[in-house]
C-alpha positions in Angstrom: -4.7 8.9 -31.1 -7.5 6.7 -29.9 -7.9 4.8 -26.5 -8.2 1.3 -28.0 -4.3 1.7 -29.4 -3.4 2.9 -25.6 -5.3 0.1 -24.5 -3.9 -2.4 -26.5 -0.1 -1.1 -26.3 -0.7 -1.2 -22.7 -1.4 -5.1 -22.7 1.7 -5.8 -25.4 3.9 -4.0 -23.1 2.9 -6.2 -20.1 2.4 -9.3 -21.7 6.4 -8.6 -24.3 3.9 -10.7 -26.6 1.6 -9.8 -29.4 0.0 -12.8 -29.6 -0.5 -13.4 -25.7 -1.6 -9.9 -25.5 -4.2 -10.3 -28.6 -5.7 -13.6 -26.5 -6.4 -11.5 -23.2 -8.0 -8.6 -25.2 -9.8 -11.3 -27.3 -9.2 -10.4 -30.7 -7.1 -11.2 -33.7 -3.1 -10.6 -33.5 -3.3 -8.9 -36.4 -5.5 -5.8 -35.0 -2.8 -5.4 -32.0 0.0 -5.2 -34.6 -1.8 -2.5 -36.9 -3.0 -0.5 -33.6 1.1 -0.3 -32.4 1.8 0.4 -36.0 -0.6 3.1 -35.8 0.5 4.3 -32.8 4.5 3.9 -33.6 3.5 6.0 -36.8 1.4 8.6 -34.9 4.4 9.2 -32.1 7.0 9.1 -35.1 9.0 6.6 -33.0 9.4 2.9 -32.2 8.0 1.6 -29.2 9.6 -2.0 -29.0 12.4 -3.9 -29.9 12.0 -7.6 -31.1 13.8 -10.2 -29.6 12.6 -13.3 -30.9 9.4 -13.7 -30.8 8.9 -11.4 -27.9 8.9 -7.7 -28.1 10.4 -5.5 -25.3 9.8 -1.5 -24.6 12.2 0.8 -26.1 13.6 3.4 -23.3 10.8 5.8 -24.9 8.3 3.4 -24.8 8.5 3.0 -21.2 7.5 6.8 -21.0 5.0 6.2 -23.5 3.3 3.6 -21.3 3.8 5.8 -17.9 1.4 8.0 -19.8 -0.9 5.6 -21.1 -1.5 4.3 -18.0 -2.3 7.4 -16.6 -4.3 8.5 -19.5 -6.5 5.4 -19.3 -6.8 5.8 -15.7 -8.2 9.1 -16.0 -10.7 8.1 -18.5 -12.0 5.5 -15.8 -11.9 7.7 -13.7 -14.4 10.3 -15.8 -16.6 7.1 -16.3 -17.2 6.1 -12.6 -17.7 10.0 -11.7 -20.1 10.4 -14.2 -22.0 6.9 -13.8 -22.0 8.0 -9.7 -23.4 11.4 -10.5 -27.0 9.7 -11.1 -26.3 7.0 -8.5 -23.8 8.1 -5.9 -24.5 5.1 -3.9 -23.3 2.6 -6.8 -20.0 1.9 -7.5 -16.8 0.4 -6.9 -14.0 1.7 -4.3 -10.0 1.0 -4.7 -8.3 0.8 -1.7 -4.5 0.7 -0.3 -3.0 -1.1 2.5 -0.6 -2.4 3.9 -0.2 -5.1 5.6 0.0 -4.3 9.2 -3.8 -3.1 9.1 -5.0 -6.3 6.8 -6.5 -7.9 9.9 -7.5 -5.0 12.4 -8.8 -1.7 10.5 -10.2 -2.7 7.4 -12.9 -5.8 8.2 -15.0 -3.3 10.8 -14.4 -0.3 8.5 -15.6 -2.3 5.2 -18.3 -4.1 7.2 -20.2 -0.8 8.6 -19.7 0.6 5.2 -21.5 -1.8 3.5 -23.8 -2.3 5.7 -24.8 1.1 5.2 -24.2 1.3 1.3 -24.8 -2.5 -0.3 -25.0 -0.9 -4.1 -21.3 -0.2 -3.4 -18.2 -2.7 -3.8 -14.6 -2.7 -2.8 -11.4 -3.7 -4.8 -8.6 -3.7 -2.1 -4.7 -3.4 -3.0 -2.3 -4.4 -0.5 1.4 -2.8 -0.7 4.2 -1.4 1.0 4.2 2.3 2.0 6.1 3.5 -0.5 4.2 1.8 -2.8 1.0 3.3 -1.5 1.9 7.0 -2.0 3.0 6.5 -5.2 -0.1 4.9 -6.3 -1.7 8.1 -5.2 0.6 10.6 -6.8 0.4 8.6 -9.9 -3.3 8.2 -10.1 -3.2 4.3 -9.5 -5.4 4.9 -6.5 -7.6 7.5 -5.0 -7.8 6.2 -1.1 -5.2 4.7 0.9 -4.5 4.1 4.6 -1.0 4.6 5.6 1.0 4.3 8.9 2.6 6.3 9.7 0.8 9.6 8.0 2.6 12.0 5.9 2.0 15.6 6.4 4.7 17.5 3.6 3.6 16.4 0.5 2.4 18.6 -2.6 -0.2 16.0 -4.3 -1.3 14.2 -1.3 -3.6 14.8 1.6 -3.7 13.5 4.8 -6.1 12.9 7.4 -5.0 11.1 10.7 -7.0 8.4 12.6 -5.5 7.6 15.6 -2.0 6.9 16.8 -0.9 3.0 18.3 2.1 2.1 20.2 4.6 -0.6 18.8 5.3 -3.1 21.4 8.5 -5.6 22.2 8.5 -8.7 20.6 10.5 -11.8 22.2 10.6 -15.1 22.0 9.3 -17.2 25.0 12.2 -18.1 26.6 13.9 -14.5 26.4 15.5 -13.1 29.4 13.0 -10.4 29.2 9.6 -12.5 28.5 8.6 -12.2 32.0 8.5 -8.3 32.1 4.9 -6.4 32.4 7.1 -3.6 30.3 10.9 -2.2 29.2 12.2 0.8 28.6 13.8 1.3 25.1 17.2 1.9 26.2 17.4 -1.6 27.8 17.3 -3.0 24.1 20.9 -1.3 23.0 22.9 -4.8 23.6 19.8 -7.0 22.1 19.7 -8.3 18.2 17.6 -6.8 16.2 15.5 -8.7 13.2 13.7 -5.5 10.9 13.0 -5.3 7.9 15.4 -3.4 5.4 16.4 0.1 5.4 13.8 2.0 2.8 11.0 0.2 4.4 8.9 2.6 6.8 8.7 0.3 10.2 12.9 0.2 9.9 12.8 4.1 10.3 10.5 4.1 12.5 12.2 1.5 15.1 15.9 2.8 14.0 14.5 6.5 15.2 13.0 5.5 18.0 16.3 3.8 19.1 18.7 6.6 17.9 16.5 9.1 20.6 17.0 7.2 23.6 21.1 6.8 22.5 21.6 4.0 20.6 21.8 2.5 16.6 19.9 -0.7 16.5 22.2 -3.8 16.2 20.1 -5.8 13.2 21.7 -9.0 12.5 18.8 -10.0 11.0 16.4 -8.8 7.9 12.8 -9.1 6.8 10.6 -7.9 4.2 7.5 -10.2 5.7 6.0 -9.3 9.2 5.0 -12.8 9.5 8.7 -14.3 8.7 9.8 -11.7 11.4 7.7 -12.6 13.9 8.5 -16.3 13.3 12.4 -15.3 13.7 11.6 -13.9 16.3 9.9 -17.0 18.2 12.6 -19.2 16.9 15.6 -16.8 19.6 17.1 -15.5 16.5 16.4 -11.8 18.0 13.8 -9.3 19.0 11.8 -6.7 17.3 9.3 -4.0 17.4 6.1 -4.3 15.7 2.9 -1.6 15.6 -0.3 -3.0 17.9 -2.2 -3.7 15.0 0.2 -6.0 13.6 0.1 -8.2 16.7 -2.8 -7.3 18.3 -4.9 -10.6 16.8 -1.6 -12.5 16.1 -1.0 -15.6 18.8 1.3 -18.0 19.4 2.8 -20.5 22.0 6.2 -19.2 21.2 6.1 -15.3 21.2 5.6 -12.9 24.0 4.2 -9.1 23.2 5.7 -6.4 26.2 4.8 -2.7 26.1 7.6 -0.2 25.7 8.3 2.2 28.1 10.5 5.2 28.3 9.5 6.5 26.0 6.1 4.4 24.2 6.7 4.4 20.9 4.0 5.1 18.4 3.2 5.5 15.2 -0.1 7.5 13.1 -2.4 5.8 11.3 -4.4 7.6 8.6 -6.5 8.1 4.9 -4.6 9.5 2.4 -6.1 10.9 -1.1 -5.0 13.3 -3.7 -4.9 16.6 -3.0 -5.3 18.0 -6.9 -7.9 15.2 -7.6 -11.6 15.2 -6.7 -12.7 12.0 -5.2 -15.6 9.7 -6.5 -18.9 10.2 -4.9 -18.5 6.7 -3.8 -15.0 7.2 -3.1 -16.3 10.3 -0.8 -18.5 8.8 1.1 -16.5 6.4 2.6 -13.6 8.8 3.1 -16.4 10.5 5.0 -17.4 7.7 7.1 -14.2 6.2 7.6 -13.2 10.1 9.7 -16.8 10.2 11.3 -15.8 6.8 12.6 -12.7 7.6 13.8 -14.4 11.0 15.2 -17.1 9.4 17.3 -14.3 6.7 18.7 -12.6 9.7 20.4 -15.6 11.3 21.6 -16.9 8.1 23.4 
């Protein structure tokens, strides 16, 4: 088996077209279809059905590309380590977020780094949380900053940054805009706008409601932070967001209130693989990013 068919199945499988797939790898449809055959004959199976002129993975081809993908990703992965062993300050760094630290943690963080180390480059992914751990179980991505951090998981590791509160969200002529603060339990009769059970800031806000007494009444669902908070300003309902999602957010329409009795927080952290070695590039910045975070809480 040789990496160009994995390379090349893993572009016809994306693309359900031979010929599409054969433009993006720039080369003649005819030496995709022999390296499938090839690889169809090699596996002793069929990979794709053909519908048309489109093609479409097989149940066992969609295993066969889980693979691929992480056989290919491995093999980059040997590349950059081994191109970083003579120049650990080259390189180029993948990074998760999501999108409640877009604004806040990553410009300084990036900024300093590269200041610091100009032979080195970023490529940043943005994604949900769930998407982010899976990309580092699955070898998609080495580095990641989550919120909040997990701490029970076999293949990832976890180092927390610092914790933030989540504050009160209302519009401006809410009966409670004028308050310097509330207390949680005052929010029991109020609607609710979160986003949608599975997403990680919906269990964090539904837990911190269920431990003062009550289950949040959500009339209202999300999966963007900036529709919410635009709900939110219109009156439709209230909501709780983490400080860096609204920290550098402003408008005429919204008021931000601490919480109170009790705060509400959540962590914030770097997660990497605990059975994988990291990149020397990739190491570095892990490094910096917790000797950052370590001389903040000295000062």
């Amino acid at each position: 088996m040789e990496l160009k068919q994995l390379i090349y199945f893993i572009e016809v499988a994306e693309r359900e077209h031979m010929s599409d797939a054969a433009q993006q790898l720039n080369v003649a449809q005819s030496a995709v279809s022999r390296q499938i055959r090839n690889l169809e004959e090699e596996l002793k199976v069929e990979l794709f059905e053909r519908v048309g002129r489109r093609v479409r993975l097989l149940p066992v081809g969609e295993l066969v590309l889980e693979e691929a993908k992480a056989i290919i990703s491995q093999t980059e992965h040997m590349k950059n380590r081994v191109a970083e062993y003579a120049a650990p300050e080259t390189g180029t760094i993948h990074v998760g977020f999501p999108t409640s630290l877009a604004t806040t943690l990553l410009p300084p963080l990036i900024s300093s780094f590269t200041a610091a180390y100009p032979g080195i480059e970023f490529q940043l992914r943005q994604g949900s949380y769930q998407y982010l751990l899976d990309a580092v179980r699955n070898r998609e991505l080495n580095l990641a900053f989550i919120g909040p951090v997990i701490d029970n998981d076999p293949l990832i590791q976890s180092s927390s940054l610092f914790h933030e509160p989540l504050y009160l969200l209302v519009s401006k002529g809410h009966a409670l805009a004028s308050q310097e603060s509330v207390s949680l339990e005052t929010l029991k009769e109020e609607a609710f706008i979160l986003f949608p059970k599975g997403y990680i800031l919906e269990e964090v806000v539904s837990n911190a409601c269920r431990s003062v007494g009550f289950e949040p009444n959500v009339n209202t669902e999300g999966e963007d932070m900036d529709a919410i908070k635009g709900m939110v300003a219109a009156g439709i309902g209230i909501t709780l967001l983490p400080e860096s999602a609204v920290s550098q957010y402003h408008s005429p329409f919204l008021i931000c209130i601490p919480l109170k009795d009790p705060k509400v927080t959540r962590s914030v952290g770097i997660i990497t693989p605990r059975k994988r070695q990291l990149s020397a590039s990739e190491k570095l910045f892990h490094d910096f990013v917790l000797a950052e975070f370590s001389e903040s809480y000295e000062e």
